[in-house]
N, C-alpha and C positions, 0 to 999 in steps of 0.2 A: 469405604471406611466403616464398616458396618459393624468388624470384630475389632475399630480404634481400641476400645476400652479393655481389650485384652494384651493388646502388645507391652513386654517390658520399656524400658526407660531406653535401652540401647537401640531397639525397634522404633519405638517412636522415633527418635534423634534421626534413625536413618530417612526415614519417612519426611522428616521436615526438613531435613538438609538435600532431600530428595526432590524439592518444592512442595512439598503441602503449605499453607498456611496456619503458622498460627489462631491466628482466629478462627480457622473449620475448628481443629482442635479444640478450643475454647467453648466457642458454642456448642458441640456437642456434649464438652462435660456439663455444662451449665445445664442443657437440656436433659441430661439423665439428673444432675442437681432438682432439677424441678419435678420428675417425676416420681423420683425416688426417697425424697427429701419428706414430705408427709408420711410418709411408713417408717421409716427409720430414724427421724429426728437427728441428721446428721449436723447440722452447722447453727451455731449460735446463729451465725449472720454470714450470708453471700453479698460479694461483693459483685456480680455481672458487670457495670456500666464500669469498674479500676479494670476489671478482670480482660473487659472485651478491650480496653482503653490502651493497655499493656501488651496485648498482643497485636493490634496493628501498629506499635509504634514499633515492634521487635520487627513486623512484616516489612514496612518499611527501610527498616537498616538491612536485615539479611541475619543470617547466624553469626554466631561468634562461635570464641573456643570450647565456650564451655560445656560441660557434656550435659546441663540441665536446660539449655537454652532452649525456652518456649513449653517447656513442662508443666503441665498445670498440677499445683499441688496446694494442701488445705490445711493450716497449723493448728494443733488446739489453742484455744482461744485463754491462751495465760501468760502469753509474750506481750510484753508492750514495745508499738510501736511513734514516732514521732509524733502523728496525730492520731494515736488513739488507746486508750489506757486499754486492759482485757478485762472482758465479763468476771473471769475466772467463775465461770460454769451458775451466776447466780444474776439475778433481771435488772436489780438496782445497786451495782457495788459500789455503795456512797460510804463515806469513812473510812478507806483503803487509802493507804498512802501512795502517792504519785510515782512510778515507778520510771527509771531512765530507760529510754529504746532498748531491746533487745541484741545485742551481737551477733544472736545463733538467727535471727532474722534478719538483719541486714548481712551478714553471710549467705543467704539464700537467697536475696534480692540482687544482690553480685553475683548469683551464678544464674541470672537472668531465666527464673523460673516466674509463671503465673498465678497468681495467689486466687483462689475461686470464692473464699472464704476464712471463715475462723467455725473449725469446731468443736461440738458439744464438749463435756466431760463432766464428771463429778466434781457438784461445788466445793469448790476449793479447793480441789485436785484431791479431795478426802476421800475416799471408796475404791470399794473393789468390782462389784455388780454390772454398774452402766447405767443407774436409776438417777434422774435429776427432777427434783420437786419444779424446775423453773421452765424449761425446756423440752422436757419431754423424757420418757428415759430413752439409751439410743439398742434401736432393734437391729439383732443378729443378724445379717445379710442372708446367713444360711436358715435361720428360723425366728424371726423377730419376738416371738415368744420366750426366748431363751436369752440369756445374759449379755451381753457382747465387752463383757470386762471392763474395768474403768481402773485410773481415773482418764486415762486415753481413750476413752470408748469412742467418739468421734473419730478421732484420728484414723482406728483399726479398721472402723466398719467404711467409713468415706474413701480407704484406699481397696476394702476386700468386695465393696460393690461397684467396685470399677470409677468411679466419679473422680478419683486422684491418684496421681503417680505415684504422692507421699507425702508425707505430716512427719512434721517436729511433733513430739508428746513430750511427757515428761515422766520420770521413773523417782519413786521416792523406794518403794519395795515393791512394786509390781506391775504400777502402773502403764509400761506399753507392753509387759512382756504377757502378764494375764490376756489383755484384748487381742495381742496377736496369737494368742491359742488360740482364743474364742474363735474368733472371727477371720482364721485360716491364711494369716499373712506374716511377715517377718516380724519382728521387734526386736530392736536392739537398744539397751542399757548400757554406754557405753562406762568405763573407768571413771571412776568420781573424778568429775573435774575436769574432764576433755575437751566439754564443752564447755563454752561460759554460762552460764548461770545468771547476770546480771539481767535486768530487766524479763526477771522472768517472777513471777508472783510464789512466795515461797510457800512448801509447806512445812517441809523439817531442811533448815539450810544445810547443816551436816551431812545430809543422805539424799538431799535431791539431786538429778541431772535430768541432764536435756537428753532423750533419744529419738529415736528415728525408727518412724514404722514404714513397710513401702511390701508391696507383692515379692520379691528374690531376694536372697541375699546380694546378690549384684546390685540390684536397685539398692537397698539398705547400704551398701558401702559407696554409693555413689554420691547420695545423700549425707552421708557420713564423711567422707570427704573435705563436703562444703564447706564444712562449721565446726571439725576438728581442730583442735592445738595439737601441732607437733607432727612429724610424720612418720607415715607407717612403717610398721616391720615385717619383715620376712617373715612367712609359713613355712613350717616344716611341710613336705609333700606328702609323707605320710605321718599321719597323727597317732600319739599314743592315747589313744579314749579311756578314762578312768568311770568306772560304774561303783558312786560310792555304795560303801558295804550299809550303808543307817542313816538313818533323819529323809531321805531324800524320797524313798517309798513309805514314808506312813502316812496313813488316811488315803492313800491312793486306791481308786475304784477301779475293780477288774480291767474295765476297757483301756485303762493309764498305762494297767501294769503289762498289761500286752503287747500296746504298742513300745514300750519301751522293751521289754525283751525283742522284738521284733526291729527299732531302730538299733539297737545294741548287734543284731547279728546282720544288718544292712552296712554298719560302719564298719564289722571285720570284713567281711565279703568286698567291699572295694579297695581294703588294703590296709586300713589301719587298724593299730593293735588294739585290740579292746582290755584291758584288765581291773580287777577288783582292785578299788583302794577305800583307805580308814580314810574320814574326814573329821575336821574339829567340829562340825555343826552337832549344834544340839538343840534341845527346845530352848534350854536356854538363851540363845540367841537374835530368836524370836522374840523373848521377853526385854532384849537390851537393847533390842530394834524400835520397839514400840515404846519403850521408855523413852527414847531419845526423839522419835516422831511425837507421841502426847506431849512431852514439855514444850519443845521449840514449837508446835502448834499454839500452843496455851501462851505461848511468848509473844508470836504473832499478831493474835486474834484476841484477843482482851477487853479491849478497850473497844473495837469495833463490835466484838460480840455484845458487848453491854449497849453501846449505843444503837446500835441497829441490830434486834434481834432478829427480824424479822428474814434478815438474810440466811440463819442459820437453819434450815430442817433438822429436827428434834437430834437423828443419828449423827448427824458433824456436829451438835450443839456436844453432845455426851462425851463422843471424844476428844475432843478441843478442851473439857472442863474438867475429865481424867487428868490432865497433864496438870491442872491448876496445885494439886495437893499433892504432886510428886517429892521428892527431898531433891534438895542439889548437889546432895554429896553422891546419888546413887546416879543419879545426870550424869554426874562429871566420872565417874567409874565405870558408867557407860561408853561414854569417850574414851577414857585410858584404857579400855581393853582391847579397842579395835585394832592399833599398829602388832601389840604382839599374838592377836588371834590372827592377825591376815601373815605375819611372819611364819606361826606355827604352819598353817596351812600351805604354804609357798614350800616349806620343809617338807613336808609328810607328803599328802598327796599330792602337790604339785611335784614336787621332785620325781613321783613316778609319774605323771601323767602331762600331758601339753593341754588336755580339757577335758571337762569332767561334763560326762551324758547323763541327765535327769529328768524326769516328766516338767513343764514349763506349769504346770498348773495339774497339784493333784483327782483334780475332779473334770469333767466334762461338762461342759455349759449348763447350768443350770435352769429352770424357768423361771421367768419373773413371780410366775408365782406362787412357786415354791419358795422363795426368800419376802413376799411382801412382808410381812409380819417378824421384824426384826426383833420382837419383842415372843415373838417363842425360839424356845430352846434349841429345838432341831433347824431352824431356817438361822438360826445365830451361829451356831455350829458352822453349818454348811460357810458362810461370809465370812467365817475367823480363820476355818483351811486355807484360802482358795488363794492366798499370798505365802501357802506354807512353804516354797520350794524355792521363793523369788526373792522372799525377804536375807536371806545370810550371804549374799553376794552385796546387795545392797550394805548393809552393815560392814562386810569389808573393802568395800568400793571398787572388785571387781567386774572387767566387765564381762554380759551376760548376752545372750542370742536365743530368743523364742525364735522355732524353726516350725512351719506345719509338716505335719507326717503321716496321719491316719485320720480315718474317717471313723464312728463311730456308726452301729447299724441302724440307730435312728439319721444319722447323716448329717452330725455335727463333727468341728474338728477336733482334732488332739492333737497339741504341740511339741516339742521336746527342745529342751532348752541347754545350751550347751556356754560351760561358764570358763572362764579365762583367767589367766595373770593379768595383772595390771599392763595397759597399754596394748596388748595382745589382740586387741580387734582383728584383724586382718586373720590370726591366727582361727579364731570362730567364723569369718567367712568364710575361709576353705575348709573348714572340717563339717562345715554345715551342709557341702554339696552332695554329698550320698543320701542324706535325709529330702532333700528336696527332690531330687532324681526320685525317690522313692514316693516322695508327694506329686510329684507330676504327672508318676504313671498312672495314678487313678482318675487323670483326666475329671475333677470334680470343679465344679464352680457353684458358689451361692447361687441361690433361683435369682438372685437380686442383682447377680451381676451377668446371668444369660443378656 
């Protein structure tokens, strides 16, 4: 069981329905948990003594049907469960209101998976980075010097260093699909509102969902699965791939713009159409995204920010206090653009295309310290792109697929993100398998997950 930590979800399953135990399983991730766990600041909190507890009472019974059974996996830590509120990424969250159990967690507790833990993420699910004033910030598996995205950053790095099958995160504009660039694993953002959302700690209710990070897209729609409303639909077998013509390449660094020509002539070469299409995105969008994230932030966090300042690091204080002085008239026009900018869109380029190919994240992992200093221009810069490509799907509530694809020659990943009609998941599974065939053949693994 030496390469356990490499096997997909359908591998393992065969594996323990082949007799392994649970609990080998268990204790091994636990013991890469422990080794691995000081360099990367993976997990708010492990749980071992539920973790190990869980899985001989699964040994016990025997398997069941379901395809998660005996899986260990680790959620960011901003679900609430029966006994236990979540950190949401900060040491003392006193003055938060009590939230009711999560759904999208007790959906995963039913498909008799092992919870190792709750991890990291940016306080208050605020950030792009992976930096936490409380926790630690969480280190790249592939170069801990470097960013591993946030505000999923636990989520990415705890599944891309082999330690878990897969994490619930949460996506408000970026949040699992940045850290699954980063840190060389799936993320998917599914269609606003597929998930439930209840008991989960908000940041902009409007634009938040629940997603799902895991190593394959297999994994990720297995996962997805779990904790969906509603069921799937049919994939077309060959996809028409739309390359928009704007917004989608700027700010993009050489090594982005490469591998996207390079995934764009990988998706025709296994059969599907690739063509140019116009999209409704503009900067604009961007600016009505964030309008709508600062205020319902500011709606949030108020009254808690004033009583307990001390939860808030200076950069969630600024943005949480941006939204304070917004108008409600440009809030609410914010809102009322979204149903006929996602109509236009379903018109135009969706009408020629079944999914639109774009880099998952215009930059390539950046280093921590190159961004500490939020307070200069250029490292400000760098942290206001790096949601540029993830944020206008969010804003229409479609749903989205960070896929890895290329390595970069320093031997960080590059993503490519592949966006959808509403409900359409299934549809970015299968278009996403030529990109991965393409990621595989480079035989790459984080040093952290050898």
């Amino acid at each position: 069981m030496s390469a356990l930590h490499r096997l997909d979800i359908a591998g393992l399953a065969s594996l323990l329905r082949g007799g392994a135990k649970v609990r080998s399983v268990v204790d091994a991730m636990l013991a890469r948990a422990d080794s691995l766990d000081p360099a990367l600041h993976l997990f708010v909190q492990r749980w071992p003594d539920a973790a190990r507890t869980a899985a001989d009472a699964m040994d016990r019974v025997g398997p069941v049907t379901s395809a998660l059974w005996g899986v260990p996996v680790a959620h960011k830590d901003i679900f609430a469960r029966p006994d236990r509120q979540p950190s949401c990424g900060i040491a003392s969250p006193t003055g938060l209101a009590d939230l009711p159990p999560a759904p999208a967690i007790a959906a995963m507790q039913a498909a008799c998976v092992v919870e190792l833990g709750a991890t990291n993420l940016a306080e208050f699910a605020l950030g792009t980075t992976g930096t936490n004033a409380f926790f630690g910030d969480v280190g790249n598996p592939w170069n801990p010097a470097h960013c591993s995205g946030a505000s999923s950053s636990g989520s990415a790095a705890v599944v891309a260093a082999g330690v878990a099958w897969g994490s619930l995160g949460t996506d408000t504009g970026a949040s699992c699909r940045v850290p699954a660039s980063f840190c060389g694993v799936v993320g998917l953002k599914p269609t606003h509102g597929a998930v439930p959302t209840e008991g989960v700690f908000p940041l902009a209710f409007s634009l938040d969902t629940v997603g799902v990070l895991a190593r394959s897209a297999a994994d990720c729609a297995t996962l997805f699965g779990a904790v969906r409303r509603g069921k799937p639909r049919t994939a077309p077998g060959r996809a028409v791939v739309g390359l928009p013509r704007r917004y989608y390449t700027d700010h993009a660094e050489p090594e982005v713009l490469a591998a996207l020509a390079r995934a764009a002539a990988v998706m025709e070469a296994a059969g599907h159409r690739v063509i140019d299409v116009d999209v409704v995105e503009t900067a604009e969008i961007r600016s009505l995204t964030r309008l709508i994230m600062r205020t319902e932030a500011a709606a949030t966090h108020r009254s808690a920010m004033r009583d307990h300042p001390g939860n808030y690091p200076l950069a969630v204080r600024k943005f949480i206090t941006g939204g304070e002085g917004l108008l409600a008239v440009d809030y609410v026009d914010a809102l009322r653009l979204r149903a006929p900018m996602l109509r236009q869109a379903l018109a135009t380029s969706f009408a020629e295309a079944d999914v639109l190919l774009t880099p998952s994240c215009p930059l390539v992992p950046p280093s921590y310290a190159a961004i500490a200093d939020a307070g200069n221009a250029s490292a400000w810069q760098v942290i206001a792109r790096l949601a540029h490509t993830t944020q206008p799907s969010s804003y229409l509530g479609q749903p989205a697929l960070a896929v890895p694809f290329a390595l970069t020659p320093s031997g960080l990943p590059v993503g490519m993100q592949l966006i959808g009609r509403p409900h359409e998941e299934d549809t970015l599974f299968a278009a996403a398998a030529p990109l991965e065939r393409h990621w595989m053949s480079l035989a790459a693994f984080p040093p952290f997950a050898l």
